[in-house]
C-alpha positions in Angstrom: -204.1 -36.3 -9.3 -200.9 -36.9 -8.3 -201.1 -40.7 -9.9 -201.8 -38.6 -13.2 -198.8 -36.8 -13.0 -196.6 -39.6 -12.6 -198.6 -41.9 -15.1 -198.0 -38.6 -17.7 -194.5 -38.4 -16.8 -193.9 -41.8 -17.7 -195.3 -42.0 -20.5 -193.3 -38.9 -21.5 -190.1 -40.6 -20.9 -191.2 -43.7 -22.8 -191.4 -41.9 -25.9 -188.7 -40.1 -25.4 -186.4 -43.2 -24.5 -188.4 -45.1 -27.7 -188.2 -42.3 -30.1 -184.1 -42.1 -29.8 -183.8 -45.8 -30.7 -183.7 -46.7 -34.4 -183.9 -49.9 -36.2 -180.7 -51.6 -36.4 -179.1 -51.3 -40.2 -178.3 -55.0 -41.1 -176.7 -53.9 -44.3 -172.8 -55.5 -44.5 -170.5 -52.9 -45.1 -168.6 -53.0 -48.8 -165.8 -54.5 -47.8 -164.3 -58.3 -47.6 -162.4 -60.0 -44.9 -159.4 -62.3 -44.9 -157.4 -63.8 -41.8 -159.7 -61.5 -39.4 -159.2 -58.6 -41.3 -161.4 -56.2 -43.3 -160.8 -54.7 -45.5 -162.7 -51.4 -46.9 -163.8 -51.5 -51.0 -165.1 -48.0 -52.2 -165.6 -48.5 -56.2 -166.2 -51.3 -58.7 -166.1 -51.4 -62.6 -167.9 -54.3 -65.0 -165.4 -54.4 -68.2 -167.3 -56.0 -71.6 -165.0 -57.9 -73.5 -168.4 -59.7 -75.7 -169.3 -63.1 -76.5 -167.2 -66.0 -75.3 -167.9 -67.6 -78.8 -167.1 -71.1 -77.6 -170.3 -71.5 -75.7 -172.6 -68.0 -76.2 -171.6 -66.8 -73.1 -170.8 -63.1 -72.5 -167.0 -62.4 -70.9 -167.6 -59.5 -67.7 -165.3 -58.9 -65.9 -165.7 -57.9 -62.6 -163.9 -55.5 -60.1 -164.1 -54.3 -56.8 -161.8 -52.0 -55.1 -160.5 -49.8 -52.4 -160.1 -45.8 -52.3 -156.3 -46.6 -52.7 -156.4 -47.2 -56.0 -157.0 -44.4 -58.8 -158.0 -45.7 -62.0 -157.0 -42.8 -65.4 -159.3 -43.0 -68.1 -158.4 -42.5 -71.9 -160.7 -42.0 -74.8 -163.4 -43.8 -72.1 -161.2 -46.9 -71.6 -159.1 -47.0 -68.0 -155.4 -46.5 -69.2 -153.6 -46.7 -65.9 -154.0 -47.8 -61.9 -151.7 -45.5 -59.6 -152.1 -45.6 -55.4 -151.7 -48.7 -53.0 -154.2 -50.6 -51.9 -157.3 -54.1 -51.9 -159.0 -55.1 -55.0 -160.8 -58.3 -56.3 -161.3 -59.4 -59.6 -163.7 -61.9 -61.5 -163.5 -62.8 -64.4 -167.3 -63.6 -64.8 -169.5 -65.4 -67.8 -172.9 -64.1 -68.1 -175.7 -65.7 -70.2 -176.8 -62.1 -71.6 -174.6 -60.0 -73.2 -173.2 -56.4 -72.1 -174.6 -57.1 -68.1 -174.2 -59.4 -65.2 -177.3 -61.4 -64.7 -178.7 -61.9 -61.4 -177.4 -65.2 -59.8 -175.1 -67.1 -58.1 -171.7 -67.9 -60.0 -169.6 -70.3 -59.2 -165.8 -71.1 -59.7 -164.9 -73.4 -62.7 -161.4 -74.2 -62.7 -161.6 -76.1 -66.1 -162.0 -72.3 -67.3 -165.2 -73.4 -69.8 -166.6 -69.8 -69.9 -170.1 -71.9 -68.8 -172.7 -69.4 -68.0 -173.0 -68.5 -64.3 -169.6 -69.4 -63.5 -165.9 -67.5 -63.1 -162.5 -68.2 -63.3 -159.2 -66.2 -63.6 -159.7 -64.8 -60.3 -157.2 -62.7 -57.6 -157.5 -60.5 -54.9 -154.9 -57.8 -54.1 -154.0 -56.6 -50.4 -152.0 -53.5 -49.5 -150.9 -53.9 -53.1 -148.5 -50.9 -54.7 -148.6 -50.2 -58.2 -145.6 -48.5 -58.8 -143.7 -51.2 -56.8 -145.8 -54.0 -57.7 -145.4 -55.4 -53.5 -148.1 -56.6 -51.5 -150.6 -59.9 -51.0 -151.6 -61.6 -53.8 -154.0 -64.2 -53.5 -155.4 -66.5 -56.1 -159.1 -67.9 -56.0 -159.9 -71.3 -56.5 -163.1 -71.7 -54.9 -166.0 -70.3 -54.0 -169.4 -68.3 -55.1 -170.7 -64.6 -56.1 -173.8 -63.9 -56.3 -175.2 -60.6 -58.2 -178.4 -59.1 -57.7 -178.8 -55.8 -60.0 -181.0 -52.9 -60.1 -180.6 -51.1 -62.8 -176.8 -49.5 -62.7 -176.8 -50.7 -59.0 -175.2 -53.8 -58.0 -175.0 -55.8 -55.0 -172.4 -58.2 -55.0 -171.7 -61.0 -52.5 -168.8 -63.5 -52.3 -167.4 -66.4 -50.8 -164.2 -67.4 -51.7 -161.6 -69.7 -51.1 -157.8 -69.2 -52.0 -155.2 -71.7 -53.1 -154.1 -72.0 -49.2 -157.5 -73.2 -48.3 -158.0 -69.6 -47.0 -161.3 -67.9 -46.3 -162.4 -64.6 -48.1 -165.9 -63.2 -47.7 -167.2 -59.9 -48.6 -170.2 -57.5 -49.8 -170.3 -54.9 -51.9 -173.7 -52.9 -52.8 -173.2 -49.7 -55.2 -172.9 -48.9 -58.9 -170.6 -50.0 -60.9 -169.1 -48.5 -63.5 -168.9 -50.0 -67.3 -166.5 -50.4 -70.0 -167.0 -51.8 -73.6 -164.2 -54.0 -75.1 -166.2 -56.4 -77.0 -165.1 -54.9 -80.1 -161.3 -55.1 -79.3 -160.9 -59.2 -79.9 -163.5 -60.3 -76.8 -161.6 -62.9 -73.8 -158.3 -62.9 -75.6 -158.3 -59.0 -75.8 -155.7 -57.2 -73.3 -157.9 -55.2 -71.2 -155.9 -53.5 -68.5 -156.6 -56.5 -65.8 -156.5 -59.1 -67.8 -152.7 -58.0 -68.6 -152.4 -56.6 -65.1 -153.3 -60.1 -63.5 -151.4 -58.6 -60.3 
């Protein structure tokens, strides 16, 4: 009887002990990292600026960015950045027009607005608007790959900068969209295309 007890008892705490253990979430976090760093991202925004008539590709622009940053909307078109703090920018070519098409993109530095590829891009650290101080890091190398579902995005990168530098990051979320294609498409001045940090 007393072999019962025990045998009941342990089993008890076996469930107990099991039950309070829960699977490991292997999801990254949306952030990037750069010198050892990371660096949070909260929000991101897919800006339209239409067909990239010199090949059929479709100009979307991509970015990512911290809480830092607030972005003002006018008439349903962002107007102004205010705040301090990280953001990353693509400046993507799709082979379908108005969305991002699942794949891996890779940086073309001859800028040839190929399908699957980017170019034009930056990443800002600790960077004030009002001041216009803080890191500013130009891409010259690297991939993102998109996987979509329906307004949801995840988004993973692997970039190099014009140091030679390392910058790696996740982001998975929706993202919020703008339509410029009617405003003159690549060579329209879309607030990060003039920002360009």
């Amino acid at each position: 009887m007393k072999n019962l007890i025990y045998l009941f008892v342990g089993a008890l705490i076996l469930s107990v002990y099991f039950s309070g253990c829960k699977k490991k979430d292997d999801t990254p976090n949306n952030s990037f990292k750069y010198e050892d760093t990371e660096y949070d991202l909260s929000q991101g925004f897919l800006e339209n600026y239409g067909l990239w008539d010199q090949v059929g590709t479709y100009n979307i622009d991509l970015s990512l960015a911290s809480s830092g940053f607030t972005f003002y909307e006018v008439d349903g078109e962002i107007d102004s950045i205010s705040g301090t703090g990280h953001l990353i920018y693509f400046e993507t070519f799709s082979p379908s027009a108005g969305k991002l098409d699942d794949g891996d993109y890779t940086f073309d530095a001859t800028e040839s607005g190929t399908a699957f590829t980017f170019d034009l891009s930056s990443v800002v650290i600790d960077f004030n608007i009002l001041t216009e101080t803080g890191t500013v890091l130009d891409i010259n190398g690297g991939t993102l790959t998109i996987k979509a579902n329906g307004d949801e995005y995840e988004v993973s990168f692997d970039l190099t900068n014009t140091t030679g530098k390392k910058i790696t990051g996740f982001f998975k979320g929706k993202l919020k969209s703008y339509d410029y294609s009617g405003i003159g498409g690549r060579a329209s001045t879309g607030l990060f295309k003039s920002k360009r940090f």
